[in-house]
PASEBA-1860 file (N, C-alpha, C; in nm, 3 decimals):
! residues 304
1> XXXXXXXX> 7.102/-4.025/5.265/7.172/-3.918/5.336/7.173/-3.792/5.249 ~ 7.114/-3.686/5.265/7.109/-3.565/5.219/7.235/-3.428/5.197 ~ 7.264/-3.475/5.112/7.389/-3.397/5.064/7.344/-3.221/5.115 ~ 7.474/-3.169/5.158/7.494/-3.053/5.227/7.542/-2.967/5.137 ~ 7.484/-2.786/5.129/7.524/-2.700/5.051/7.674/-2.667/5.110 ~ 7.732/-2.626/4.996/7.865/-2.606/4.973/7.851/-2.449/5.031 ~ 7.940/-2.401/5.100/7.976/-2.246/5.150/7.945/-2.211/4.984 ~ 8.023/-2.230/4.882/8.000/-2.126/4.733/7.826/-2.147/4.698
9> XXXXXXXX> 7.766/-2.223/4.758/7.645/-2.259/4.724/7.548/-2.177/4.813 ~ 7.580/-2.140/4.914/7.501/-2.033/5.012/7.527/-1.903/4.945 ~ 7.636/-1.886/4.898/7.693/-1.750/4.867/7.665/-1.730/4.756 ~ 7.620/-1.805/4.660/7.555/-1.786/4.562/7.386/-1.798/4.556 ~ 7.328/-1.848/4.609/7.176/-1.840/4.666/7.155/-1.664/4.716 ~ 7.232/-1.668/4.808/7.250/-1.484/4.880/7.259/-1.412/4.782 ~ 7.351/-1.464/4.667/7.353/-1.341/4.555/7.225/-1.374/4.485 ~ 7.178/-1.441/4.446/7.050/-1.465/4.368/6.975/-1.387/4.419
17> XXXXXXXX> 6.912/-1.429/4.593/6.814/-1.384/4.645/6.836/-1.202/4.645 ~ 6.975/-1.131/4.686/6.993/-0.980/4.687/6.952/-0.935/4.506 ~ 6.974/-0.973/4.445/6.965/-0.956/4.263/6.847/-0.994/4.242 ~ 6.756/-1.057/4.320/6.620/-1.039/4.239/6.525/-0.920/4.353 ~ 6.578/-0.927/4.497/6.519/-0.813/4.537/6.574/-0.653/4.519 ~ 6.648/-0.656/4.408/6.734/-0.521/4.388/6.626/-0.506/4.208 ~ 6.603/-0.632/4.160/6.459/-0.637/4.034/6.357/-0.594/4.069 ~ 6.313/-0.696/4.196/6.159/-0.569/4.237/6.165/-0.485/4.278
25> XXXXXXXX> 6.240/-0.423/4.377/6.226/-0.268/4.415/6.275/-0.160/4.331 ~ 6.330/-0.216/4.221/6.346/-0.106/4.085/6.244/-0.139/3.976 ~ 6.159/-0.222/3.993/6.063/-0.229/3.904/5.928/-0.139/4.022 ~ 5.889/-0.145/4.113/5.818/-0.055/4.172/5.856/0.087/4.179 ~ 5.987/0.116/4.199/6.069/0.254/4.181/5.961/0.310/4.072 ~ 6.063/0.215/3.966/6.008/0.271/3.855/5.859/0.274/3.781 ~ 5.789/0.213/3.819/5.683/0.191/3.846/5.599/0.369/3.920 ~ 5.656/0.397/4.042/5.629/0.474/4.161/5.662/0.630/4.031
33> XXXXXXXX> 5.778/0.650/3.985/5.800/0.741/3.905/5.764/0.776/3.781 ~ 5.723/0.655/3.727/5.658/0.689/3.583/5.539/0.729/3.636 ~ 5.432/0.710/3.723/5.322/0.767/3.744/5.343/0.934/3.831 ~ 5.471/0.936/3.897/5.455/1.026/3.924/5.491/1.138/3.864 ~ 5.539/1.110/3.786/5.622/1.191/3.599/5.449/1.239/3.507 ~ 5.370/1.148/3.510/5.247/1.167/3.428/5.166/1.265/3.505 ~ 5.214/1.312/3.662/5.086/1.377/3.763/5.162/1.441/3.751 ~ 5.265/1.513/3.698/5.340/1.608/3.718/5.358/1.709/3.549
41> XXXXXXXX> 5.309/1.665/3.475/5.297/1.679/3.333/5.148/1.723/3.309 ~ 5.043/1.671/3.378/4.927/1.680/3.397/4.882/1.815/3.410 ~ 4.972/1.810/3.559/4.956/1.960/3.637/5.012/2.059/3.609 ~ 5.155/2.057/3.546/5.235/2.143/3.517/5.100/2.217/3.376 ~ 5.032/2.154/3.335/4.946/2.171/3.218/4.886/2.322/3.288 ~ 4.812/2.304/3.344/4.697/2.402/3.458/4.795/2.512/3.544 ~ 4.916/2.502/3.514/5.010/2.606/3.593/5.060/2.729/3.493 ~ 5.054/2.667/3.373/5.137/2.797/3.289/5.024/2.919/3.251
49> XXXXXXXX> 5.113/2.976/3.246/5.063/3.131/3.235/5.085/3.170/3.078 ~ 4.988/3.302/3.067/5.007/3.321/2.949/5.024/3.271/2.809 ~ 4.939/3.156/2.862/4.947/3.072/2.704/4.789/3.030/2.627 ~ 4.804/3.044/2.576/4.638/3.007/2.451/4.583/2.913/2.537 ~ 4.477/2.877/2.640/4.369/2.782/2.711/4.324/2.648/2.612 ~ 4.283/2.570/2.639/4.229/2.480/2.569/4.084/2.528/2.593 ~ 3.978/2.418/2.556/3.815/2.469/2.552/3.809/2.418/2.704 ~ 3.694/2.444/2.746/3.648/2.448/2.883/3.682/2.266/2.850
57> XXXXXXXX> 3.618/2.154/2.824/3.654/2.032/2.823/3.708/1.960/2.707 ~ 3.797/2.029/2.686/3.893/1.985/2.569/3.975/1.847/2.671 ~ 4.011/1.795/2.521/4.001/1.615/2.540/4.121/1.642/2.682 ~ 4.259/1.702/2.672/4.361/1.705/2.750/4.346/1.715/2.936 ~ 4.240/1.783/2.912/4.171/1.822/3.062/4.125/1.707/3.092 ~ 4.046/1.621/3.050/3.984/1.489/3.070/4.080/1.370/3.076 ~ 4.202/1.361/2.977/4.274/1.322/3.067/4.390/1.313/3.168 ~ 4.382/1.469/3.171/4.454/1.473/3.310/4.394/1.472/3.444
65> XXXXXXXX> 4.258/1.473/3.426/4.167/1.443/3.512/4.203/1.295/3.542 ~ 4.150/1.251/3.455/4.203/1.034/3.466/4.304/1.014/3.542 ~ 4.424/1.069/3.527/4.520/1.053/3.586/4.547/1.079/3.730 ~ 4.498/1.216/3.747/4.550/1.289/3.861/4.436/1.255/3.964 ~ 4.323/1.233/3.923/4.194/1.247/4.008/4.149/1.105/4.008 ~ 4.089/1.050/3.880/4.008/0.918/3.856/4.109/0.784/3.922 ~ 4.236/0.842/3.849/4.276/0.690/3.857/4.337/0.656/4.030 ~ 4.397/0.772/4.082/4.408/0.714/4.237/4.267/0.692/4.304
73> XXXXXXXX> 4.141/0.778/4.294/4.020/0.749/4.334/3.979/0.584/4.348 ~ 3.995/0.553/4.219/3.976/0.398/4.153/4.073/0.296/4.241 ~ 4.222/0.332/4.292/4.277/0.285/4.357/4.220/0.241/4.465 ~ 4.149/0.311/4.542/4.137/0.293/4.632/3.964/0.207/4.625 ~ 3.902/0.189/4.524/3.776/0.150/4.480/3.794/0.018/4.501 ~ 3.894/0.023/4.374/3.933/-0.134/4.415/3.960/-0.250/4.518 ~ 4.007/-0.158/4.607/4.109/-0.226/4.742/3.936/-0.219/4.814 ~ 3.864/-0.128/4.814/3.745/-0.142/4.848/3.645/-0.292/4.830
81> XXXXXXXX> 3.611/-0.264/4.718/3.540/-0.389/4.684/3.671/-0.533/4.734 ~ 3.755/-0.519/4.698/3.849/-0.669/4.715/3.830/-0.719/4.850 ~ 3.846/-0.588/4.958/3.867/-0.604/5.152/3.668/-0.684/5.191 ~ 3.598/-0.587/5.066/3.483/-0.626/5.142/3.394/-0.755/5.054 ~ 3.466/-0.812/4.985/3.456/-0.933/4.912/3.522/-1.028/5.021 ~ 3.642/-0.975/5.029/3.717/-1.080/5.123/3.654/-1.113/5.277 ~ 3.559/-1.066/5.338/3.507/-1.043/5.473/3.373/-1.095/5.446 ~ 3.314/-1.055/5.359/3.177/-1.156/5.330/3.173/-1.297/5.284
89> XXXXXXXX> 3.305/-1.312/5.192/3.348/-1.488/5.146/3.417/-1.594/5.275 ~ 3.498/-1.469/5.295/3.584/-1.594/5.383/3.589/-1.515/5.536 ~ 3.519/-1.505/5.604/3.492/-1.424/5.761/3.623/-1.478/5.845 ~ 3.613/-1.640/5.901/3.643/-1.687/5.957/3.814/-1.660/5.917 ~ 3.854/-1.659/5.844/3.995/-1.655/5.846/4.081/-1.509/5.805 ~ 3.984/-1.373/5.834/4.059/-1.255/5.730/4.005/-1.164/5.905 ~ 4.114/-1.089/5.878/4.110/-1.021/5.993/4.028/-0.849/5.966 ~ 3.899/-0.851/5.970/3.864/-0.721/5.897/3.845/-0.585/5.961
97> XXXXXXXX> 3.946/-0.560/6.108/3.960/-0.475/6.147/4.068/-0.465/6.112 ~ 4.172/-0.535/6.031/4.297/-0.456/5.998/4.222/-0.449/5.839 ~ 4.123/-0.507/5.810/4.135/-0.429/5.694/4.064/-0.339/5.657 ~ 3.998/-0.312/5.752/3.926/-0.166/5.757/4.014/-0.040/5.793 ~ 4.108/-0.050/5.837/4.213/-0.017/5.925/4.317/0.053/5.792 ~ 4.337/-0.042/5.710/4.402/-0.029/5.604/4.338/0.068/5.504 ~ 4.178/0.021/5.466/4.127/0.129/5.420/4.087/0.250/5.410 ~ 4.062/0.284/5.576/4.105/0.399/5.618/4.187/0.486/5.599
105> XXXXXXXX> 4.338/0.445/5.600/4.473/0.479/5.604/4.481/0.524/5.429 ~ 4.428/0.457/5.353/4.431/0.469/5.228/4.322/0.548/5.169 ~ 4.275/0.568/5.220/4.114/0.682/5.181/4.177/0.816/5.222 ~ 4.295/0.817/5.344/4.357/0.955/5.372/4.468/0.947/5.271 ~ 4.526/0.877/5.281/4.605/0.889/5.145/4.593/0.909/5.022 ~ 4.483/0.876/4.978/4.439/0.930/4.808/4.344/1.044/4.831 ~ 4.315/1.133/4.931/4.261/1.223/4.982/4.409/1.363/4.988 ~ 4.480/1.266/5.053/4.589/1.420/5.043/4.677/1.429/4.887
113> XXXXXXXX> 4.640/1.318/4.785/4.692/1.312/4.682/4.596/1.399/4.593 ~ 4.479/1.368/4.620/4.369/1.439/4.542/4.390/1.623/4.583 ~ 4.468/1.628/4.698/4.402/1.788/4.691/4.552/1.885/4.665 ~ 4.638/1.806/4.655/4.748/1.861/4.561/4.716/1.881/4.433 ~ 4.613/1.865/4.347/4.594/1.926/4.209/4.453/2.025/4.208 ~ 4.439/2.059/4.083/4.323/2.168/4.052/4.273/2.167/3.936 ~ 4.189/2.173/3.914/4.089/2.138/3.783/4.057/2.303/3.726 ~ 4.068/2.361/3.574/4.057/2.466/3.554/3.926/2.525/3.633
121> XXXXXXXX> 3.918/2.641/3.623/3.793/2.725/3.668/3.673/2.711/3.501 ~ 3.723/2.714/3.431/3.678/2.709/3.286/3.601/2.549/3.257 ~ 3.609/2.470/3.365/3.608/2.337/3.380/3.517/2.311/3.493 ~ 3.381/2.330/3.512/3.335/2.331/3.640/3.309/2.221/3.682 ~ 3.249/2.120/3.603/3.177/1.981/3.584/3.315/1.908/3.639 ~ 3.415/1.935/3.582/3.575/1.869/3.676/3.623/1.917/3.790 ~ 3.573/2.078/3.816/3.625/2.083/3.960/3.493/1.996/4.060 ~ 3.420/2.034/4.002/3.262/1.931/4.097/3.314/1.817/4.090
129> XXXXXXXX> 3.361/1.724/4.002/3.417/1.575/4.028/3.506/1.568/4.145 ~ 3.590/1.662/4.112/3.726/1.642/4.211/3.687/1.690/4.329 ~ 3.592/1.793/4.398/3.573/1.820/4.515/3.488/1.657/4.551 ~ 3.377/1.633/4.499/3.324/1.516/4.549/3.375/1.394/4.543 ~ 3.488/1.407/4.474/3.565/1.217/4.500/3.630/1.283/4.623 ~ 3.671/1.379/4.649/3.805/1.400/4.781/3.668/1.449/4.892 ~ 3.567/1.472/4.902/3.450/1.399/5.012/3.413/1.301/5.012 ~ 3.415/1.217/4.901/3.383/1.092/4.929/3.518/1.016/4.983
137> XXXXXXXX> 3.652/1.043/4.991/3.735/0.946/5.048/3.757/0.994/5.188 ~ 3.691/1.160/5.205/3.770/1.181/5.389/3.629/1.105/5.442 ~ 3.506/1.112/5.375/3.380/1.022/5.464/3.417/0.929/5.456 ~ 3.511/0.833/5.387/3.483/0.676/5.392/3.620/0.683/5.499 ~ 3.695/0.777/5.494/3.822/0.814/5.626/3.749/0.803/5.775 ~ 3.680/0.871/5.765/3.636/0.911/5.886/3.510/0.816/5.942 ~ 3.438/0.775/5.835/3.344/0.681/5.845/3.372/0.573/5.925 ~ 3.555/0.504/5.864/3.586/0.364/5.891/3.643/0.397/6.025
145> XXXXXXXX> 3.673/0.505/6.115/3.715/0.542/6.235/3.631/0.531/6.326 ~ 3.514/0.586/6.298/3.439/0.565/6.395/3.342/0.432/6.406 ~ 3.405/0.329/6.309/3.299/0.223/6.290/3.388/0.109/6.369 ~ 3.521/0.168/6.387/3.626/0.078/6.520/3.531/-0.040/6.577 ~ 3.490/0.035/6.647/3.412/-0.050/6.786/3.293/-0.161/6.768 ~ 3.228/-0.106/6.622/3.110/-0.208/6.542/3.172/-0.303/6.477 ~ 3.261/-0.257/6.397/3.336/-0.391/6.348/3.441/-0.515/6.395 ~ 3.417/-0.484/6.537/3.522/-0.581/6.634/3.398/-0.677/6.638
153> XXXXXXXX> 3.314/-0.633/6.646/3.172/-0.701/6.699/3.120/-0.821/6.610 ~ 3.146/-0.757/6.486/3.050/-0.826/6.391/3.162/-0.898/6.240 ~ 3.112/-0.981/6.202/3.170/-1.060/6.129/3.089/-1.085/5.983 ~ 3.157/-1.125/5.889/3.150/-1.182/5.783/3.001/-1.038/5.711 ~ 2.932/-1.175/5.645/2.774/-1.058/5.558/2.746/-1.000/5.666 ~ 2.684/-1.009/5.800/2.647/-0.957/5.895/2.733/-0.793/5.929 ~ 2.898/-0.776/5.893/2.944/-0.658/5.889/2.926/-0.594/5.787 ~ 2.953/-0.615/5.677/2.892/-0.610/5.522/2.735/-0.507/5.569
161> XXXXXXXX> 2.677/-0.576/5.609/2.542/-0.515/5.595/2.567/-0.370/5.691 ~ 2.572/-0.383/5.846/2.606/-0.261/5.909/2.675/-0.166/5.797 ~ 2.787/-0.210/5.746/2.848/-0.075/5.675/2.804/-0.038/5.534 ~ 2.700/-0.088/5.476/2.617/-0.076/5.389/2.453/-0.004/5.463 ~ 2.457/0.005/5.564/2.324/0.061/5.608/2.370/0.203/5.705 ~ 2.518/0.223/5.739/2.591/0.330/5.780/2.510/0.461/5.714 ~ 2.465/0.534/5.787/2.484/0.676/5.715/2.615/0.688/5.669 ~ 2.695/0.740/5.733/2.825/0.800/5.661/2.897/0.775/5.543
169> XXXXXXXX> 2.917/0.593/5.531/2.892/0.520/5.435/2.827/0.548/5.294 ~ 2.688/0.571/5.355/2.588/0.562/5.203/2.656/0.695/5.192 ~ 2.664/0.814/5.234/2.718/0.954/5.211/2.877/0.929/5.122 ~ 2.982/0.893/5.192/3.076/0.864/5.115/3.027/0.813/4.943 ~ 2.934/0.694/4.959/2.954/0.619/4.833/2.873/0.738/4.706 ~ 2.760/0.819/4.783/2.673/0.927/4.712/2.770/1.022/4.709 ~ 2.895/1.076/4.697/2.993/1.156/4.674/3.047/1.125/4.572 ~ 3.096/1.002/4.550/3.178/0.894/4.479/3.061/0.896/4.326
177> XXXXXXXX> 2.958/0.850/4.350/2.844/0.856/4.232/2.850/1.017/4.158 ~ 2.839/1.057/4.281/2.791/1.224/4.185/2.923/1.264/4.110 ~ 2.998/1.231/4.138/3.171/1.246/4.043/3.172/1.197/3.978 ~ 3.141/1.085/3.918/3.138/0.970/3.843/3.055/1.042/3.776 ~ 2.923/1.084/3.803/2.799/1.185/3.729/2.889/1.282/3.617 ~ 2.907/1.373/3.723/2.991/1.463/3.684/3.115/1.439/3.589 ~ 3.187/1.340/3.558/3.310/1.308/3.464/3.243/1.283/3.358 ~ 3.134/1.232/3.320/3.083/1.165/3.281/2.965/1.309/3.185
185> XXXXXXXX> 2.961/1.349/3.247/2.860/1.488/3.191/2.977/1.583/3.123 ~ 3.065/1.591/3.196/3.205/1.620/3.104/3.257/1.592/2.956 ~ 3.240/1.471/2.998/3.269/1.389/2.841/3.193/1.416/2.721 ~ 3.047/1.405/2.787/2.971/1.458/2.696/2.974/1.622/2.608 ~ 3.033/1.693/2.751/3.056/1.826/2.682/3.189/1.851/2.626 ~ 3.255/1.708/2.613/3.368/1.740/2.500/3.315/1.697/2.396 ~ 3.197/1.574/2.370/3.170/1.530/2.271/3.101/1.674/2.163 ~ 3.021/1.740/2.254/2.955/1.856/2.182/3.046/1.948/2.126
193> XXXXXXXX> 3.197/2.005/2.182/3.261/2.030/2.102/3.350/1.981/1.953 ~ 3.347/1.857/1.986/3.392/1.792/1.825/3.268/1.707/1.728 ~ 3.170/1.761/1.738/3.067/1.709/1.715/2.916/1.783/1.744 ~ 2.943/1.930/1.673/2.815/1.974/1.700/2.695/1.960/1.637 ~ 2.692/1.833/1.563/2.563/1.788/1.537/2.464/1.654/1.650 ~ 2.536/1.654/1.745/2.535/1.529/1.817/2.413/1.537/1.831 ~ 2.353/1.395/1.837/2.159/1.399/1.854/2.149/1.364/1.961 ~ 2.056/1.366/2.066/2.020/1.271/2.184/2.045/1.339/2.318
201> XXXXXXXX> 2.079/1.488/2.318/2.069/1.539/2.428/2.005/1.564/2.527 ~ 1.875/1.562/2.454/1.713/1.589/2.485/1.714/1.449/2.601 ~ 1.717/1.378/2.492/1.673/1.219/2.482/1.754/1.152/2.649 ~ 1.885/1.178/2.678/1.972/1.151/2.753/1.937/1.253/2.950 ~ 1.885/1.335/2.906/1.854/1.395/3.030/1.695/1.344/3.070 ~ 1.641/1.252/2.998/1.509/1.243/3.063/1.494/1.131/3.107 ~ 1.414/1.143/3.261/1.400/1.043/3.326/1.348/0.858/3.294 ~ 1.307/0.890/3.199/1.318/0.692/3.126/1.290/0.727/2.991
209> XXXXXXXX> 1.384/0.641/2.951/1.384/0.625/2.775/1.387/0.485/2.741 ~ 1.326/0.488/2.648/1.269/0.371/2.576/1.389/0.326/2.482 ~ 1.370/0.175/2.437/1.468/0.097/2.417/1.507/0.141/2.283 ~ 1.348/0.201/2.231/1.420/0.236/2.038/1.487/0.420/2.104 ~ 1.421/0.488/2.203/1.543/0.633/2.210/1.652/0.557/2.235 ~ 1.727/0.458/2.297/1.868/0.448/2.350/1.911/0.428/2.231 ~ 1.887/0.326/2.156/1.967/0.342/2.002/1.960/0.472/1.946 ~ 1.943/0.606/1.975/1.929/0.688/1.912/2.126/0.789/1.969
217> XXXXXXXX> 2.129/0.698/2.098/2.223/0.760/2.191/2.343/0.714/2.108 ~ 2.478/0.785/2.138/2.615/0.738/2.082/2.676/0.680/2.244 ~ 2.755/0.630/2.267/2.782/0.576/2.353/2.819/0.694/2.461 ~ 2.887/0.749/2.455/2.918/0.902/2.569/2.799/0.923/2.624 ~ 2.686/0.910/2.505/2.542/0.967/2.599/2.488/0.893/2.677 ~ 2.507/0.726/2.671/2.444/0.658/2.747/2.520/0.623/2.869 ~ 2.701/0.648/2.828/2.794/0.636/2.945/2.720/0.713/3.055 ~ 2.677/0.828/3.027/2.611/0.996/3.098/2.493/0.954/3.201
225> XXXXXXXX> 2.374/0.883/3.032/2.268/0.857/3.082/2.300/0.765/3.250 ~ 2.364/0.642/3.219/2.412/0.526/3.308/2.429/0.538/3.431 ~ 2.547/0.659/3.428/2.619/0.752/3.543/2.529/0.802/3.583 ~ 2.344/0.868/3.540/2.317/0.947/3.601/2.201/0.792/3.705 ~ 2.187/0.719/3.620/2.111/0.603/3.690/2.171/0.548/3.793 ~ 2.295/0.532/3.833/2.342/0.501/3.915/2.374/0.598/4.062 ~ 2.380/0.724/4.006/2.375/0.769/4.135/2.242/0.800/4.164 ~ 2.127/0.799/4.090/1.989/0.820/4.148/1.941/0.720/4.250
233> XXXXXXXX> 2.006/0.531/4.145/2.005/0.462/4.276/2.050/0.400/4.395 ~ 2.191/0.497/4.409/2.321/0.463/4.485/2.390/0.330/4.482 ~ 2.412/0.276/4.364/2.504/0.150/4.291/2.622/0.209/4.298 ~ 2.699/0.203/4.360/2.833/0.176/4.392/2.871/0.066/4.388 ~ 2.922/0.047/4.216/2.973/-0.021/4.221/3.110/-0.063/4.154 ~ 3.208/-0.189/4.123/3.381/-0.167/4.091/3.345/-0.128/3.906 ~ 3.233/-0.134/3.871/3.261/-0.176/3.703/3.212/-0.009/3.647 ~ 3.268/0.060/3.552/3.197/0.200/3.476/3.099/0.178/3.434
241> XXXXXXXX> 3.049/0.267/3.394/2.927/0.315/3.356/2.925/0.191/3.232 ~ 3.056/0.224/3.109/3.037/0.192/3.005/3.034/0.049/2.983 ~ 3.091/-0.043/3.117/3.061/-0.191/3.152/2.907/-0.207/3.132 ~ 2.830/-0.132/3.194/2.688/-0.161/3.244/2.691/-0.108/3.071 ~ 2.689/0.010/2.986/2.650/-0.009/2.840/2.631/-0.126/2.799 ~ 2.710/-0.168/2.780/2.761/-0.289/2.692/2.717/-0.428/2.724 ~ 2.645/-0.407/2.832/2.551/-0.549/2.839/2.429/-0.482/2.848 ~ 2.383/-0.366/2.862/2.257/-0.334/2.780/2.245/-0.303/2.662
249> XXXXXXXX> 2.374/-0.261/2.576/2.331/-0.298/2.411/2.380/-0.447/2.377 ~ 2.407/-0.572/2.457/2.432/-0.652/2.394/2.245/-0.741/2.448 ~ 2.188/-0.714/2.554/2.031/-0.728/2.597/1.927/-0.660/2.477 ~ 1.972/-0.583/2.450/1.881/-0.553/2.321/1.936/-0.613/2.145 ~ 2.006/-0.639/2.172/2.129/-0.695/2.041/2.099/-0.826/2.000 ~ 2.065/-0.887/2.136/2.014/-1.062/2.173/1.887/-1.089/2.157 ~ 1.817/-0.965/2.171/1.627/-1.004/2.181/1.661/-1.036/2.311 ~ 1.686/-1.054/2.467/1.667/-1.040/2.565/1.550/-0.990/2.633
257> XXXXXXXX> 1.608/-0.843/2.584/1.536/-0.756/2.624/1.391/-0.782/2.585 ~ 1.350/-0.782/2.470/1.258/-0.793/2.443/1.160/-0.916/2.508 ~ 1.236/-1.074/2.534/1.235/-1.184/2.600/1.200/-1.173/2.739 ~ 1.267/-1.088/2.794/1.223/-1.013/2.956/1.123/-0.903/2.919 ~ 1.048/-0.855/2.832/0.937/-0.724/2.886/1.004/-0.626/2.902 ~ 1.118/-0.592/2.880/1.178/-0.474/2.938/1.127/-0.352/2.869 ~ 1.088/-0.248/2.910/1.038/-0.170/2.835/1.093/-0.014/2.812 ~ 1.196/0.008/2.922/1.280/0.129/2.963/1.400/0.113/2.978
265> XXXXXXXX> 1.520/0.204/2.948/1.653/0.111/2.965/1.678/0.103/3.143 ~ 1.588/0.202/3.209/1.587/0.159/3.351/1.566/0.077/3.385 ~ 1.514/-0.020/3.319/1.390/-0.149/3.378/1.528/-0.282/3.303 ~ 1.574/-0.223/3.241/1.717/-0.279/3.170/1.835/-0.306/3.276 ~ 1.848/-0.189/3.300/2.008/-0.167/3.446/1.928/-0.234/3.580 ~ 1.808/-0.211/3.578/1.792/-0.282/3.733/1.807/-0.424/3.713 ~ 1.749/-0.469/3.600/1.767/-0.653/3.578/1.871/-0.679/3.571 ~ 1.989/-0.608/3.563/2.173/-0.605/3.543/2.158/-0.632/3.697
273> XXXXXXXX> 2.120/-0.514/3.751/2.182/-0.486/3.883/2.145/-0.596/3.956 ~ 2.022/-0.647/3.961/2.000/-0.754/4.021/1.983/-0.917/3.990 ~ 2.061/-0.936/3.894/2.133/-1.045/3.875/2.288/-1.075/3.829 ~ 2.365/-0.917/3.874/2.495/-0.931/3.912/2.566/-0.970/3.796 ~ 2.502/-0.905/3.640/2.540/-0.961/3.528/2.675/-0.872/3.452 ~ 2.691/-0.788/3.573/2.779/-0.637/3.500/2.931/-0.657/3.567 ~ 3.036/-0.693/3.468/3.153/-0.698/3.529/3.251/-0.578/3.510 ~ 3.344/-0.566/3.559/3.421/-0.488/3.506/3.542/-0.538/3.371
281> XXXXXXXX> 3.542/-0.491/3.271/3.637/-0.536/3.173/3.497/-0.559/3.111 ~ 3.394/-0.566/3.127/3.303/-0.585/3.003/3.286/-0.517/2.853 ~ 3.313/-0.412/2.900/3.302/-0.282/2.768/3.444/-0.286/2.663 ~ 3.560/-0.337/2.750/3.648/-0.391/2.655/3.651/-0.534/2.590 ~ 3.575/-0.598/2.670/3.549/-0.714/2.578/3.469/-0.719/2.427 ~ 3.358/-0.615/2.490/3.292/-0.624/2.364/3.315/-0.478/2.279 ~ 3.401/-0.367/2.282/3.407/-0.245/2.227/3.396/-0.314/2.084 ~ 3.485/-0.386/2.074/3.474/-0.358/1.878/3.349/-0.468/1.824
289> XXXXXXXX> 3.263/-0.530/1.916/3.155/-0.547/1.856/3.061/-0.466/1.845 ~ 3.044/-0.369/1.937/2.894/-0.258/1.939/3.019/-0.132/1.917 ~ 3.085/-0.090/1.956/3.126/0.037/1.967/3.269/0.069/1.825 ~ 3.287/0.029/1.772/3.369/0.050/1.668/3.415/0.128/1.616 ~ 3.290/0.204/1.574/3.303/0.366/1.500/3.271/0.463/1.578 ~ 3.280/0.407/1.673/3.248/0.574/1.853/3.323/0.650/1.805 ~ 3.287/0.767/1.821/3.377/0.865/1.838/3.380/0.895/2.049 ~ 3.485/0.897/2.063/3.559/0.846/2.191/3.642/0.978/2.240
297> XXXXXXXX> 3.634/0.966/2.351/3.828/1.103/2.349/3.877/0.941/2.435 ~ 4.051/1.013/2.417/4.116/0.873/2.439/4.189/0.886/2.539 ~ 4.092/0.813/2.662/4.076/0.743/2.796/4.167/0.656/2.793 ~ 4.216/0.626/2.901/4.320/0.480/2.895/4.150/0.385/2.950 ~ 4.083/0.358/3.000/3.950/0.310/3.023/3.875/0.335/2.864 ~ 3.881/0.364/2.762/3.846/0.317/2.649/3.938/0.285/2.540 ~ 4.040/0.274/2.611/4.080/0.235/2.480/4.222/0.080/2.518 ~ 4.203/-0.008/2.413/4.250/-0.159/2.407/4.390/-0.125/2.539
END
């Protein structure tokens, strides 16, 4: 016979259950405000008047860029890849017109977040990022609206593919690349200010380089180089640039490379790309084996 809660025993469960949901919604609060305290510190940066400028990509600009621009962008990257992981693995049980539905809703939302800030004029390579991540989220807005009626239709890889062969789509994700380009060409032109002996500039803008030029690169240049390979071949994908580094200097590190014929670091990233060897969190796994003595500006994405 199953013993019965006591009235003080309900009334104390009720208090438990009100006291731990009064924990999470002040841990999201706070959560919700510390980020919105950092976009507000960011910006307040780019508002004052009359005060001494930093350099056109001095480190502070880069990361208030991260903050204000990269990191909600990425928000929504994520929820990207996760919705369309979830619809190609498991079809039969995920409902992917609400979650297209959702992504939508959230591509306008980090769209009207993105155009509340401003990137200096002194800063062009960052206002070009920030105009093309906030086209790449109203196309993937507007994209997933009008794709309503196709995606009732179609299920699992079979939807996957339609919205991978979308014009609007490939347009969104080629917005998304060229920003990524662009942050990324940035960096580099902060590196040239604390570092005007930097070698490999030459070396980094040309269309294939050989495995002994990439060792010639510091990591910023090949982050650059990476970024620019990826939007040439529209890889959109969840992991940075500096993920995909770090298993091409650990392919040449291994004799791999050499083991595969590889002869270009292009011929390098496509054998990544097409055996799905590039994760995200890679470049922090291995930073302090290849990257140690980088000179870096300090990214919350480079650093522990």
């Amino acid at each position: 016979m199953e013993k019965r809660l006591s009235k003080s025993d309900y009334i104390f469960t009720l208090i438990f259950l009100f006291m731990l949901m009064l924990a999470v919604g002040a841990f999201f609060y706070g959560l919700k405000v510390g980020q919105e305290r950092i976009e507000n510190k960011y910006q307040a940066m780019f508002q004052k008047e009359n005060l001494p400028q930093p350099a056109s990509y001095d480190q502070q600009y880069l990361v208030s860029f991260y903050h204000t621009i990269l990191q909600p962008f990425r928000e929504f990257q994520k929820k990207w890849f996760e919705h369309m992981d979830a619809i190609s693995l498991d079809p039969a049980s995920v409902d992917s017109v609400s979650m297209l539905n959702e992504l939508g809703k959230l591509a306008g939302e980090k769209y009207d977040r993105l155009s509340g800030f401003s990137m200096p004029a002194s800063s062009p390579l960052l206002q070009n990022a920030q105009q093309n991540y906030m086209k790449s989220l109203k196309l993937f807005s507007e994209a997933i609206d009008k794709f309503q009626k196709k995606a009732a239709q179609l299920k699992g890889q079979q939807l996957i593919d339609a919205i991978n062969q979308d014009a609007y789509f490939q347009q969104a994700r080629n917005f998304a690349l060229q920003a990524q380009q662009d942050y990324y060409s940035s960096i580099v032109k902060w590196n040239e200010t604390v570092d005007p002996l930097i070698r490999g500039l030459d070396i980094m803008r040309e269309n294939q380089v050989s495995l002994e030029q990439w060792k010639q690169l510091n990591l910023n240049e090949k982050n650059n180089y990476i970024a620019k390979v990826l939007h040439n071949n529209e890889v959109f994908a969840p992991y940075f640039p500096q993920d995909m580094a770090a298993r091409v200097d650990e392919l040449i590190a291994t004799g791999n490379a050499h083991k595969l014929q590889l002869k270009t670091i292009g011929d390098a990233i496509q054998t990544l790309i097409n055996t799905g060897a590039v994760r995200p969190e890679d470049f922090r796994r291995d930073k302090m084996k290849y990257y140690a003595n980088e000179l870096l500006p300090q990214l919350p994405f480079f650093i522990d």
